[in-house]
Backbone bond lengths (Angstrom), bond angles and torsions (degrees), N, CA, C in turn:
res aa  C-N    CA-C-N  psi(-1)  N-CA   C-N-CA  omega(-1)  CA-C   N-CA-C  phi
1 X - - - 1.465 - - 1.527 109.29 -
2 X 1.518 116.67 127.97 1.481 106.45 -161.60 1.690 95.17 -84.64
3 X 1.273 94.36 -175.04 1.950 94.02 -163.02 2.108 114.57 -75.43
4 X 1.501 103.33 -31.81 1.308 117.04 174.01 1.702 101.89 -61.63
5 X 0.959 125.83 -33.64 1.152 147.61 -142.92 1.738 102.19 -84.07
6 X 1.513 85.47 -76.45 1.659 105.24 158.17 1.789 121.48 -31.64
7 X 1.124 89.50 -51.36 1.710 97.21 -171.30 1.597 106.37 -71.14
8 X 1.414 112.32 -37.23 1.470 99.85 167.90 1.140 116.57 -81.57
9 X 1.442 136.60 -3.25 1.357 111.21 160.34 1.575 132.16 -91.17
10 X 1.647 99.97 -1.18 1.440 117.17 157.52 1.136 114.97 -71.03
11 X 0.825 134.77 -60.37 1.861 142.32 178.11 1.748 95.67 -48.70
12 X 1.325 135.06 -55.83 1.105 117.69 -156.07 1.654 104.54 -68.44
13 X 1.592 102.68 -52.26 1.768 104.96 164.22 1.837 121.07 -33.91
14 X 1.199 98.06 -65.58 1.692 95.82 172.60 1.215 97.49 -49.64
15 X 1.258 147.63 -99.07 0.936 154.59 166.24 1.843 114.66 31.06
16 X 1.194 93.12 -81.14 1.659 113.82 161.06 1.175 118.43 -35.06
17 X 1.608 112.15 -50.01 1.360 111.46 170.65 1.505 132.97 -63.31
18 X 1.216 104.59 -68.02 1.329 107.10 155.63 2.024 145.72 -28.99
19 X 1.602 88.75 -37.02 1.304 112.83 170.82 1.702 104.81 -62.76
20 X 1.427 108.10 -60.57 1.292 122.00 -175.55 1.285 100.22 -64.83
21 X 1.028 135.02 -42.26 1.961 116.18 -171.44 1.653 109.54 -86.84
22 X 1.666 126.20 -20.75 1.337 105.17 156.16 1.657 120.77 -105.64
23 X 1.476 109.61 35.63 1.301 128.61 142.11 1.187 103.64 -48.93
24 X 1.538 77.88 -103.82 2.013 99.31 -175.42 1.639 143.53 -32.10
25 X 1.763 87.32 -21.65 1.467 106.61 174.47 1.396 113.82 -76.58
26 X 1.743 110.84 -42.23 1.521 117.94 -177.30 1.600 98.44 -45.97
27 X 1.367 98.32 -75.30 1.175 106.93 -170.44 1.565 141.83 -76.20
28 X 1.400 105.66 6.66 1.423 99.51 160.50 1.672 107.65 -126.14
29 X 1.481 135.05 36.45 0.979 137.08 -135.41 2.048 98.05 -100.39
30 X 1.443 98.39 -55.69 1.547 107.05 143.97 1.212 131.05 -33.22
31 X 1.614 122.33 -35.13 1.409 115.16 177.11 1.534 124.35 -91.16
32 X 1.942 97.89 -32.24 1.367 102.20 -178.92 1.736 117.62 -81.70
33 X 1.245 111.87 -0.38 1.421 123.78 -173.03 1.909 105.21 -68.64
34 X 1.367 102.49 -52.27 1.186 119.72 -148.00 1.513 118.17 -81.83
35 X 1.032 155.22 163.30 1.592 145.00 -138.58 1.822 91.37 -93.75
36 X 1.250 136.51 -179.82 1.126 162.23 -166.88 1.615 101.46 -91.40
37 X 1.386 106.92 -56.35 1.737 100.28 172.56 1.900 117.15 -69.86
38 X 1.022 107.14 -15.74 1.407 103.42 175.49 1.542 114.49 -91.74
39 X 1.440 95.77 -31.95 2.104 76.04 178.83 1.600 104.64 -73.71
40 X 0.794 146.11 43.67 1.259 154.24 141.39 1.649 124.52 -63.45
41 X 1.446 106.39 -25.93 1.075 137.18 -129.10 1.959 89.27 -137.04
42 X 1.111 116.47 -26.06 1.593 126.04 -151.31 1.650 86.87 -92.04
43 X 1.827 103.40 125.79 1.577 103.29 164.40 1.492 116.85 -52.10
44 X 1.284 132.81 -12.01 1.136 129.58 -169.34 1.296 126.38 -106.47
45 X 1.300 107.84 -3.22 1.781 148.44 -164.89 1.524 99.54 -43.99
46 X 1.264 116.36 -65.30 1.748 141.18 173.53 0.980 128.27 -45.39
47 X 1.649 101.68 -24.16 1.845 132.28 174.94 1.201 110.17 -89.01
48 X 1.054 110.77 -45.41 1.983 113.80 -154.84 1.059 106.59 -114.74
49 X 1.467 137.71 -7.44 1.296 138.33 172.02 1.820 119.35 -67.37
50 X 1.270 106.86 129.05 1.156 100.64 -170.13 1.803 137.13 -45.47
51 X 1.464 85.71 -25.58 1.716 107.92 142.62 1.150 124.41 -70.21
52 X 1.110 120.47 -8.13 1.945 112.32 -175.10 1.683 124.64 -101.02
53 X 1.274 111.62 175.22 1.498 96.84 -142.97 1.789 88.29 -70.04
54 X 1.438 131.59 -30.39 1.424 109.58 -175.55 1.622 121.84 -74.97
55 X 1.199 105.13 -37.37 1.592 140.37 177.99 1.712 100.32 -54.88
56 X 1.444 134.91 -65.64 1.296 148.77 152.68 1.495 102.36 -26.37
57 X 1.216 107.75 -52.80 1.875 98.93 -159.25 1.154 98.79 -104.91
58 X 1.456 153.97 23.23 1.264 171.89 139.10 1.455 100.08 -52.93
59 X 1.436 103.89 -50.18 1.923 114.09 -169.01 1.090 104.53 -81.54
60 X 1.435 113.47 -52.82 1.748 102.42 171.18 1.127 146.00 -39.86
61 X 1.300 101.17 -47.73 1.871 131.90 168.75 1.481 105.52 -60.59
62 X 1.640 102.91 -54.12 1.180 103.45 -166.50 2.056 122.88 -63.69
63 X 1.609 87.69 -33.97 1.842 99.19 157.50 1.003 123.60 -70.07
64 X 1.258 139.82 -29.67 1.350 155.95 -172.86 1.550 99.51 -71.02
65 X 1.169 122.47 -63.70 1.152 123.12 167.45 1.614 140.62 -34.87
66 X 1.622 97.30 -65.04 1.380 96.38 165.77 1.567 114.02 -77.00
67 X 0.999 144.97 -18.13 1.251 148.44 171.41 1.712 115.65 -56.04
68 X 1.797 104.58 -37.38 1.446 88.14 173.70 1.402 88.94 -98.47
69 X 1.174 157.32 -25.29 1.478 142.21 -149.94 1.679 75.66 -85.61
70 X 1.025 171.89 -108.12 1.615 159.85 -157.88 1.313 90.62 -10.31
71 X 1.525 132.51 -85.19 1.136 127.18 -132.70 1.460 114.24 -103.13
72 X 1.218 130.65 39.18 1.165 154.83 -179.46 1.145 113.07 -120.22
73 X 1.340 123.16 -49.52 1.540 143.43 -138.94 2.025 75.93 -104.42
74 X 1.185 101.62 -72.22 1.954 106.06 -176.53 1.391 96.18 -40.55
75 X 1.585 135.98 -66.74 1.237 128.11 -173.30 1.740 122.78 -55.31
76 X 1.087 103.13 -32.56 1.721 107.91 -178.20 1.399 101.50 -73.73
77 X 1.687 125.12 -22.20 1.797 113.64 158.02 1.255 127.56 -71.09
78 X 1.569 102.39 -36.35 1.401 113.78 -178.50 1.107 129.63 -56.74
79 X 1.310 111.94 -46.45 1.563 126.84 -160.69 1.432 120.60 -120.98
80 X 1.512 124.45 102.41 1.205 140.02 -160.55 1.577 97.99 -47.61
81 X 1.164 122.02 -50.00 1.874 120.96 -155.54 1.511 103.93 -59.50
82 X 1.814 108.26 -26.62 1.659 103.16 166.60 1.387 130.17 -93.14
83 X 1.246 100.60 15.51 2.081 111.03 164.90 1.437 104.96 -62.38
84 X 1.469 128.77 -41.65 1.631 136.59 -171.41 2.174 87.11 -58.07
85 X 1.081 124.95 -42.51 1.179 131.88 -148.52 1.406 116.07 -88.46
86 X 2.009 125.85 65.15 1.275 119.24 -161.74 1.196 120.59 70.05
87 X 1.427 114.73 141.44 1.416 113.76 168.16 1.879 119.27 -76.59
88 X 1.713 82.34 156.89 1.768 86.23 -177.57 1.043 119.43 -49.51
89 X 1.861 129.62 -44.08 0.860 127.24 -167.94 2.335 126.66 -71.16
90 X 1.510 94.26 -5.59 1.282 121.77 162.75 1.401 115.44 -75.36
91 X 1.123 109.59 -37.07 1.969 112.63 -166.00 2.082 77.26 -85.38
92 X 1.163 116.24 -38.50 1.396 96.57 -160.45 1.757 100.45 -69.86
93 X 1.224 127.52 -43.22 1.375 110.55 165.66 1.260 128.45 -63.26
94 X 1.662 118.84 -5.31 1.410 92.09 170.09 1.678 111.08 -100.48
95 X 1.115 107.23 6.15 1.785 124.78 161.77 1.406 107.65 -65.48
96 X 1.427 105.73 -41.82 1.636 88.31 -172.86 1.054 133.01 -97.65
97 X 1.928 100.18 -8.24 1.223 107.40 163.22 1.342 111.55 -69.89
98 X 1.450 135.87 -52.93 1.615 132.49 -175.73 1.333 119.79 -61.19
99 X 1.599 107.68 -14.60 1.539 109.32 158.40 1.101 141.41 -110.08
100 X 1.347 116.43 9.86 1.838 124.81 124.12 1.420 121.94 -76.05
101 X 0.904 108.57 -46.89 2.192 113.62 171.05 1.512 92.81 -45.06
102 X 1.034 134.94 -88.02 1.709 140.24 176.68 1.458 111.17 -20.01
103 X 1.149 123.52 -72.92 1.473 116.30 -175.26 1.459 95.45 -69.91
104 X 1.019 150.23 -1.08 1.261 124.56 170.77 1.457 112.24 -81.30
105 X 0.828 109.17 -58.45 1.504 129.15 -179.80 1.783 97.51 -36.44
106 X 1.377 109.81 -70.85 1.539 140.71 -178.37 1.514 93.72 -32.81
107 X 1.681 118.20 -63.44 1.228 110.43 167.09 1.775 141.36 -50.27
108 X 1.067 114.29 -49.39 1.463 118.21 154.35 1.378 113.17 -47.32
109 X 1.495 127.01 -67.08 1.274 114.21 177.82 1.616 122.34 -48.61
110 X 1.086 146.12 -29.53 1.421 142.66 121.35 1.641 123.57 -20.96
111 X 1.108 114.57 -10.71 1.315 121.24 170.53 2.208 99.50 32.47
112 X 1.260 103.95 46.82 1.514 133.47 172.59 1.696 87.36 32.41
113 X 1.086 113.69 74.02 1.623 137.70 160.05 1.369 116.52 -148.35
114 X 1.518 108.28 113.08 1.189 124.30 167.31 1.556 135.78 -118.49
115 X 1.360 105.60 117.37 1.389 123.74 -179.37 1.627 130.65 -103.49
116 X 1.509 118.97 158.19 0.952 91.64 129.88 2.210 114.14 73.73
117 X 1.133 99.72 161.72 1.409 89.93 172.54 1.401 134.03 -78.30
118 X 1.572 102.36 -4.14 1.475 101.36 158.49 1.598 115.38 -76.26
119 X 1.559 122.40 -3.32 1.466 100.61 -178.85 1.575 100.39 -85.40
120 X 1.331 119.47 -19.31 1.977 115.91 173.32 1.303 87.08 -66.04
121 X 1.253 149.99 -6.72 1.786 113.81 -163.48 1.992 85.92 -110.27
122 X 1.810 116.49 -31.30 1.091 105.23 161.85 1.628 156.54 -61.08
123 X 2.029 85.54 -28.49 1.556 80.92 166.63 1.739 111.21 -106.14
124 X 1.224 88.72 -0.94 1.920 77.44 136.74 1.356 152.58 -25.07
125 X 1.655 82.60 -83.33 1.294 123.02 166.64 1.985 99.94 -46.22
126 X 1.231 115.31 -58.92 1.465 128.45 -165.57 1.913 81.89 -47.24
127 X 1.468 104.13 -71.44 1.625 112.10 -137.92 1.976 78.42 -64.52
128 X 1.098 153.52 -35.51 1.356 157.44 -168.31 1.913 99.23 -51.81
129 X 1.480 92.61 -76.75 1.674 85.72 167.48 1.232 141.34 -84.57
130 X 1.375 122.47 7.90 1.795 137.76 158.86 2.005 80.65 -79.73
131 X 0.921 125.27 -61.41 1.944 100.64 -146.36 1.685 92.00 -86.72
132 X 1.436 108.98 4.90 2.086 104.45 177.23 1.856 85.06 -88.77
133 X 1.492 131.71 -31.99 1.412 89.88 -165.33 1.507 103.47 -93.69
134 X 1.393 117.07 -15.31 1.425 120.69 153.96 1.480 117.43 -26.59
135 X 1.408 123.51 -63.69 1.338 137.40 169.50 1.268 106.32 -54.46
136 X 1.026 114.03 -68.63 1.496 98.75 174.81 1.165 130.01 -16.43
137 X 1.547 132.75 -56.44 1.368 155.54 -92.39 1.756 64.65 -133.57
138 X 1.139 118.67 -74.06 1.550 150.90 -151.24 2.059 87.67 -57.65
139 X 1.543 104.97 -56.39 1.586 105.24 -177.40 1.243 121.47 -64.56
140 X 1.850 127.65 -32.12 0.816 124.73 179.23 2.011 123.52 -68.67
141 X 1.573 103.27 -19.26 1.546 104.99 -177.76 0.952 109.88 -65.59
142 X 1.802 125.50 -44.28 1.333 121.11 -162.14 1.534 100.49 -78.49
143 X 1.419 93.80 135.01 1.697 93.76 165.50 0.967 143.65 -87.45
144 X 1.426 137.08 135.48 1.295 141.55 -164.73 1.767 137.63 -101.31
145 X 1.200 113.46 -170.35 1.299 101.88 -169.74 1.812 81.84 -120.77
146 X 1.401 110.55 158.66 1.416 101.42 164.35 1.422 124.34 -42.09
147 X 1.197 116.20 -38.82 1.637 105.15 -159.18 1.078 86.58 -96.56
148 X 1.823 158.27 30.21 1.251 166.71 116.51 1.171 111.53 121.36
149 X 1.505 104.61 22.27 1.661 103.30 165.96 1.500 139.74 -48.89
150 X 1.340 147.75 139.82 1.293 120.26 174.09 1.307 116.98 -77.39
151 X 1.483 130.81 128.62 1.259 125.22 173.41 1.494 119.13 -72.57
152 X 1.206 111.76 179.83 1.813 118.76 -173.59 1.802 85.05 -116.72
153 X 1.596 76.19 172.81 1.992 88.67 -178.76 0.861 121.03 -70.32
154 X 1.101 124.64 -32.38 1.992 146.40 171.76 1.602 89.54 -45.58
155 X 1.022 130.75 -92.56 1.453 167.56 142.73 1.301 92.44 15.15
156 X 1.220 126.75 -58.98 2.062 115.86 -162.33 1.548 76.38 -87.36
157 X 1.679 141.83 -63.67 1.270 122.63 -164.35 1.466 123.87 -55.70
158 X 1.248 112.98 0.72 1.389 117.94 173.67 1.596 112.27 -83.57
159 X 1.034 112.67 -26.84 1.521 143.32 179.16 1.434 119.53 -56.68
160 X 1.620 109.21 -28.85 1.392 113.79 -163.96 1.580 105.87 -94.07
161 X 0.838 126.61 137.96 1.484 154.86 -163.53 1.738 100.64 -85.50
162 X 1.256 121.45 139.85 1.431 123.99 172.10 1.633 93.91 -99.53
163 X 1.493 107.02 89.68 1.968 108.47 168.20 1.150 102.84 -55.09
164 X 1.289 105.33 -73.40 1.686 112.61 176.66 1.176 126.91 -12.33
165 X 1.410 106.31 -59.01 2.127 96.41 -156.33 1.744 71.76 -87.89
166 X 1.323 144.94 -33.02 1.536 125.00 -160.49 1.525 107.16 -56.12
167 X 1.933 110.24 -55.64 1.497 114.25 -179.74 1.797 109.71 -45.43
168 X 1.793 122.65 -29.67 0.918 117.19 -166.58 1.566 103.83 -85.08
169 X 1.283 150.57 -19.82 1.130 158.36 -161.88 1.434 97.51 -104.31
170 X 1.217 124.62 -46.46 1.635 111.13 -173.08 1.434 125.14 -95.22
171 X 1.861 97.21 -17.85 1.638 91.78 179.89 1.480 111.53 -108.33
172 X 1.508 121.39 -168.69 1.401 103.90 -171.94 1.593 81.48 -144.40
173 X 1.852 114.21 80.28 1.406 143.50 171.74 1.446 112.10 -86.03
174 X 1.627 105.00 123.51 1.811 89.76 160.09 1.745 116.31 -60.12
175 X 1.485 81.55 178.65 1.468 92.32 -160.44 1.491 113.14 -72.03
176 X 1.592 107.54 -24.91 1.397 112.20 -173.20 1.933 102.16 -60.51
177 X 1.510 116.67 -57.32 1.352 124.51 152.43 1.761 127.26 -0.37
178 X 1.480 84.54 -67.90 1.672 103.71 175.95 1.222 88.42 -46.37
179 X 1.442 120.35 -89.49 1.194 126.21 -131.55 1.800 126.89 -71.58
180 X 1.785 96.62 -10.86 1.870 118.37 171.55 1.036 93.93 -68.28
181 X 1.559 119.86 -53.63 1.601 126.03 -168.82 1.391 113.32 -56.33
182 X 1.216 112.73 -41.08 1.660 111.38 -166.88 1.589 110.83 -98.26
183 X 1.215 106.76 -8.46 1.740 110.55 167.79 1.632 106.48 -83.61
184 X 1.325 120.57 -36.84 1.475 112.98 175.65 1.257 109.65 -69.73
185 X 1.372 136.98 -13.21 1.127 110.44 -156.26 2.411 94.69 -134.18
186 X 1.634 93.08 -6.19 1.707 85.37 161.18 1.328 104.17 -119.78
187 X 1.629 119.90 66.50 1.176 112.18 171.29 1.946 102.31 -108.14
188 X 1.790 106.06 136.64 1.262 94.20 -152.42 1.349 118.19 -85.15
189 X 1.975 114.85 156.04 1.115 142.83 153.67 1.388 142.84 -3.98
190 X 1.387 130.41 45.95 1.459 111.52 -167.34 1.515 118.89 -76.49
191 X 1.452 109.50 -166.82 1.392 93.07 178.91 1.586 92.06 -140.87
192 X 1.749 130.06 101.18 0.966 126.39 -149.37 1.754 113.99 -94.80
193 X 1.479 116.12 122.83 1.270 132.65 -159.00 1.689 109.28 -98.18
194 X 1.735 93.06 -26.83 1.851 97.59 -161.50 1.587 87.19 -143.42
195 X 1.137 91.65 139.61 2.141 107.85 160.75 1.344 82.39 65.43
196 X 1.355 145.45 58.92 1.485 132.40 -178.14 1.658 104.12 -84.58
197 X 1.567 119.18 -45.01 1.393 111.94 169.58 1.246 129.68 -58.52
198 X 1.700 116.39 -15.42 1.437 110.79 -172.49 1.370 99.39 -95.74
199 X 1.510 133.48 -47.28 1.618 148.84 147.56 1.641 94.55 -12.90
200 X 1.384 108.33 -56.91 1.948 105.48 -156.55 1.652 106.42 -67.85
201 X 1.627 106.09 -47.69 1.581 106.16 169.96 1.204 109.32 -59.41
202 X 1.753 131.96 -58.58 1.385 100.12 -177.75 1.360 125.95 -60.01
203 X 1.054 126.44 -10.80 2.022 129.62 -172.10 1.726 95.20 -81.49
204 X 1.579 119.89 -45.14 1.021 116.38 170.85 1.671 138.17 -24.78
205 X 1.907 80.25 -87.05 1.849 92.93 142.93 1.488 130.02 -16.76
206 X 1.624 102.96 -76.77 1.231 106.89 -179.07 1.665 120.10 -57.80
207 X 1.152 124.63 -41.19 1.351 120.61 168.02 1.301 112.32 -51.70
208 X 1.091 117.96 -30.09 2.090 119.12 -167.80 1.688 86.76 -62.69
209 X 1.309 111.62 -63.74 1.272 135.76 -151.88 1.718 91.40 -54.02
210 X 1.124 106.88 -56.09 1.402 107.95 -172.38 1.805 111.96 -55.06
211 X 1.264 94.80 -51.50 1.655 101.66 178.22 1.420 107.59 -56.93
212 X 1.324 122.59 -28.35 1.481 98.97 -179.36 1.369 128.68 -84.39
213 X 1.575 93.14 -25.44 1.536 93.01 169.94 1.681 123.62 -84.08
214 X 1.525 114.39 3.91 1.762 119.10 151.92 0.920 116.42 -65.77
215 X 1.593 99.68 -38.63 1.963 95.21 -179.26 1.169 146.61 -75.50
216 X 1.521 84.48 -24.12 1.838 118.38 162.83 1.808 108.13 -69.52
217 X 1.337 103.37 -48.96 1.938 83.26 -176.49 1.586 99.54 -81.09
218 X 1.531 128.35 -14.63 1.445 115.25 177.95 1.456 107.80 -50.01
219 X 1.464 104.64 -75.69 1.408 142.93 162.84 2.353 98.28 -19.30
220 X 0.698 126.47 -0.58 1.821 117.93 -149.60 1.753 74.35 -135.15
221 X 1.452 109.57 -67.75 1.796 111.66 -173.37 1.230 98.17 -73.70
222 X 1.688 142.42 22.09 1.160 118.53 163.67 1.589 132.66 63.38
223 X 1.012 120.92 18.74 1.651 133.39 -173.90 1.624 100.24 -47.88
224 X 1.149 108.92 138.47 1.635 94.11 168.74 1.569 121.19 -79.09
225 X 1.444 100.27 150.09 1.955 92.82 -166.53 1.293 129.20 -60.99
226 X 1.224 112.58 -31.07 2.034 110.28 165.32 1.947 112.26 -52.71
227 X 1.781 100.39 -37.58 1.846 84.89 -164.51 1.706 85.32 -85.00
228 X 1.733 111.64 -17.98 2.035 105.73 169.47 1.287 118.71 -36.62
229 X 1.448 110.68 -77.63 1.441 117.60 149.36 1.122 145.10 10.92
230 X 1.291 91.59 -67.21 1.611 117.76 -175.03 1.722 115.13 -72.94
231 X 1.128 99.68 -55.76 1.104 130.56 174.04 1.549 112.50 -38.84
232 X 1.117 101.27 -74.53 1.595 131.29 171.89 1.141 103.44 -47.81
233 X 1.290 150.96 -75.01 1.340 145.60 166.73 1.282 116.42 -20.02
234 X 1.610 103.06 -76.34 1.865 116.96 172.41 1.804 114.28 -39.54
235 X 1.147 115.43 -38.76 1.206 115.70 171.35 1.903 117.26 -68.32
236 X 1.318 96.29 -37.38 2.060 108.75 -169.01 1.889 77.27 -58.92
237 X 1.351 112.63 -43.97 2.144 109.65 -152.85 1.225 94.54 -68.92
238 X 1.268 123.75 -37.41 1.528 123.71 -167.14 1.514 107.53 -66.63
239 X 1.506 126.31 -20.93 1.141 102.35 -132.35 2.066 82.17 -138.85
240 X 1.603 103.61 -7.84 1.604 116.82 152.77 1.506 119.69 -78.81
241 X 1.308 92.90 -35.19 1.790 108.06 -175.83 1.654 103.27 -61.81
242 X 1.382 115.33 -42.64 1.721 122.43 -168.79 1.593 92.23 -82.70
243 X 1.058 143.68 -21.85 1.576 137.87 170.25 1.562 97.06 -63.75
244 X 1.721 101.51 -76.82 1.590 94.46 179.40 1.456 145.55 -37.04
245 X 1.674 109.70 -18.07 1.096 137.96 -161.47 1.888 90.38 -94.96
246 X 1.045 117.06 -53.04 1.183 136.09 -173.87 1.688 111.03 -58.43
247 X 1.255 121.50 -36.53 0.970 124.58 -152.88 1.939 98.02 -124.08
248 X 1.179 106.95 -21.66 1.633 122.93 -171.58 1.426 104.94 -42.71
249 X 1.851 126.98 -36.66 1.733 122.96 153.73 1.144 122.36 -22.76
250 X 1.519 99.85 -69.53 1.365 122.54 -159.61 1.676 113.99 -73.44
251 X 0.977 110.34 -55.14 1.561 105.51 178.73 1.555 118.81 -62.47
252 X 1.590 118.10 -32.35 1.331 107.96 151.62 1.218 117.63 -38.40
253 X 1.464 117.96 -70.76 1.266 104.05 -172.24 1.521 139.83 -29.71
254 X 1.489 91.09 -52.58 1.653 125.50 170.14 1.209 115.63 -48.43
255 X 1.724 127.57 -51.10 0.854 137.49 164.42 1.670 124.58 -37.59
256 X 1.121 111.47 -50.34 1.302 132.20 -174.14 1.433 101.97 -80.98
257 X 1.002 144.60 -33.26 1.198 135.96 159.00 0.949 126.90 -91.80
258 X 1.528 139.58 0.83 1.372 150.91 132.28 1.373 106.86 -20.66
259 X 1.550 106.53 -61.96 1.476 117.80 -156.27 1.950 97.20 -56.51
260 X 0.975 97.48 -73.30 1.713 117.73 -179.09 1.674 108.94 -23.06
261 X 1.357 106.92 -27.57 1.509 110.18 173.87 1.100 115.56 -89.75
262 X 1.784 110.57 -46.04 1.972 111.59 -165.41 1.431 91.67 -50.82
263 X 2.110 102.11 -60.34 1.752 94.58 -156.64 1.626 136.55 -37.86
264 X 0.874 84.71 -40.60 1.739 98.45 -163.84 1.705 103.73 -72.73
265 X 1.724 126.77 -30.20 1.124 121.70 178.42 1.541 114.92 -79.04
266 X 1.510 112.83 -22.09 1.678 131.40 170.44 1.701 108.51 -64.89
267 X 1.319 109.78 -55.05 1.527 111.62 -177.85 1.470 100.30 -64.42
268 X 1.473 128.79 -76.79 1.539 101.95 160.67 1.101 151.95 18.38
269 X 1.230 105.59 -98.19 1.750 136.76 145.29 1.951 100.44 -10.30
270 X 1.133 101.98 -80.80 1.301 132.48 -170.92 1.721 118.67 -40.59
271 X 1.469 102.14 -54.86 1.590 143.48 -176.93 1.559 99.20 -61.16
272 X 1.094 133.30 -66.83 1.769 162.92 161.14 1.319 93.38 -49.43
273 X 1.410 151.41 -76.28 1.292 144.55 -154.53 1.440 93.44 -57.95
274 X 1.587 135.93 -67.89 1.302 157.93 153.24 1.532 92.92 0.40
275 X 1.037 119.49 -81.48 1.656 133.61 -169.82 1.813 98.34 -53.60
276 X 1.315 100.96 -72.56 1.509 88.51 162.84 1.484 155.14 15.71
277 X 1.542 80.35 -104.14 1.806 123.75 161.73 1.369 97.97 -41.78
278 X 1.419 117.40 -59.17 1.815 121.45 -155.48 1.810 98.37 -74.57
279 X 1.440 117.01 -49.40 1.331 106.22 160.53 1.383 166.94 -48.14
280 X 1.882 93.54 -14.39 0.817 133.26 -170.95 1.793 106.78 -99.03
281 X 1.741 109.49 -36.48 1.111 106.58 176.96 2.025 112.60 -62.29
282 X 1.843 89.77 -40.15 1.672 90.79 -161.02 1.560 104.59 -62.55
283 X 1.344 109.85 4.17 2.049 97.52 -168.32 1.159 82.09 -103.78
284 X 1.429 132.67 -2.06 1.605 122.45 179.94 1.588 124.31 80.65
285 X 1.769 101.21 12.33 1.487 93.49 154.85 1.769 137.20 -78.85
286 X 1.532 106.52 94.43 1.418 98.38 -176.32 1.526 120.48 -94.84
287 X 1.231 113.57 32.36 1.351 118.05 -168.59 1.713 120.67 39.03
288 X 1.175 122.71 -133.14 1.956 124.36 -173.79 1.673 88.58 -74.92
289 X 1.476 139.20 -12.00 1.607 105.69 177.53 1.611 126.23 -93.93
């Protein structure tokens, strides 16, 4: 999937999401406001009740959903014959889209009442997608290979681009130029073990700081704005890549113990919905079948 490409099919997913959660809000906003003894009382009561035909099929969809976005996403690691089938890092967005779409849904159909042992399988569900965008956050530092491999340190430092000697070969910068440019961008590498979040905001900072003053002597020598652009970008990778590089210890770590938390609140989640679902059949709620 080429990269323009990619981005519109992120936007359309968000998209989806968003659509769907101030859907549901427009329109059931009157019902979910109002105390428990009054929607009794609510023309829409029959609709939106977690028994009712929209409220009912809210939960369905809404399990259905995260149930295959789990077991899709687990199988596309598992099983070599689906490596030919998109890259990993594709199956993982469409995991995360079906596992925010799912609890949303999941939530409305709850008509935001919680009981009972379905509320352990709900805030489950909660702590499942609070520590998935955590991971997220956590998946995106380490760097990868296209087909979403994790790289080694060797491997991302191979990665880094000489901006420097390029701006010096292609543009025709005074020297003072050169040398702002090439101090922001060979200032050296650690590899951070301790205080890594407080280290990461200040490096942050300092990169902003740095970028603005490239852009300012770009911007001063007049570069034209397509190789500006260009430029400017190649410099933002160079200078994300030395964060990632910096920090690539630590978020392993994190990573790896990420996992140890999501699982166990997903199987949960999962285990309880199961119980659920099956309880739900024997009282004879089959929703529209």
């Amino acid at each position: 999937m080429h990269k323009s490409t990619h981005k519109i099919f992120i936007s359309i997913l968000t998209a989806i999401v968003f659509i769907t959660f101030i859907t549901l809000v427009y329109n059931g906003i009157s019902y979910y406001r109002i105390s428990l003894e009054e929607r009794f009382y609510h023309p829409e009561h029959n609709m939106l009740k977690p028994s009712g035909i929209l409220g009912h099929g809210l939960g369905i969809i809404g399990s259905l959903f995260i149930i295959t976005g789990v077991a899709t996403y687990m199988a596309r690691k598992r099983y070599r014959f689906l490596s030919r089938m998109g890259l990993l890092k594709h199956w993982l967005d469409f995991h995360i889209f079906l596992c925010t779409l799912g609890p949303i849904l999941v939530l409305f159909h709850t008509a935001f009442k919680f009981g009972g042992i379905v509320a352990v399988s709900f805030w489950s569900m909660v702590a499942v997608f609070l520590s998935g965008v955590i991971g997220r956050f956590i998946y995106i530092q380490i760097p990868r290979s296209i087909e979403g491999r994790e790289l080694s340190l060797n491997e991302v430092k191979e990665m880094r681009s000489n901006v420097a000697g390029i701006v010096r070969n292609t543009y025709n910068l005074d020297e003072e130029s050169y040398n702002t440019i090439e101090n922001s961008l060979k200032k050296k590498v650690e590899i951070y073990r301790k205080n890594a979040v407080s280290r990461t905001i200040r490096k942050y900072i300092n990169d902003r700081r740095s970028l603005l003053a490239v852009r300012k002597i770009l911007k001063r020598n007049r570069i034209p704005r397509t190789e500006y652009k260009k430029l400017v970008s190649l410099i933002k990778e160079d200078l994300v890549l030395s964060r990632k590089i910096e920090l690539l210890d630590t978020m392993q770590s994190f990573f790896k113990y990420w996992h140890v938390a999501h699982l166990p609140f997903a199987l949960v989640m999962l285990v309880i919905m199961i119980i659920h679902v099956g309880v739900t059949l024997v009282f004879g709620y089959k929703w529209i079948f």
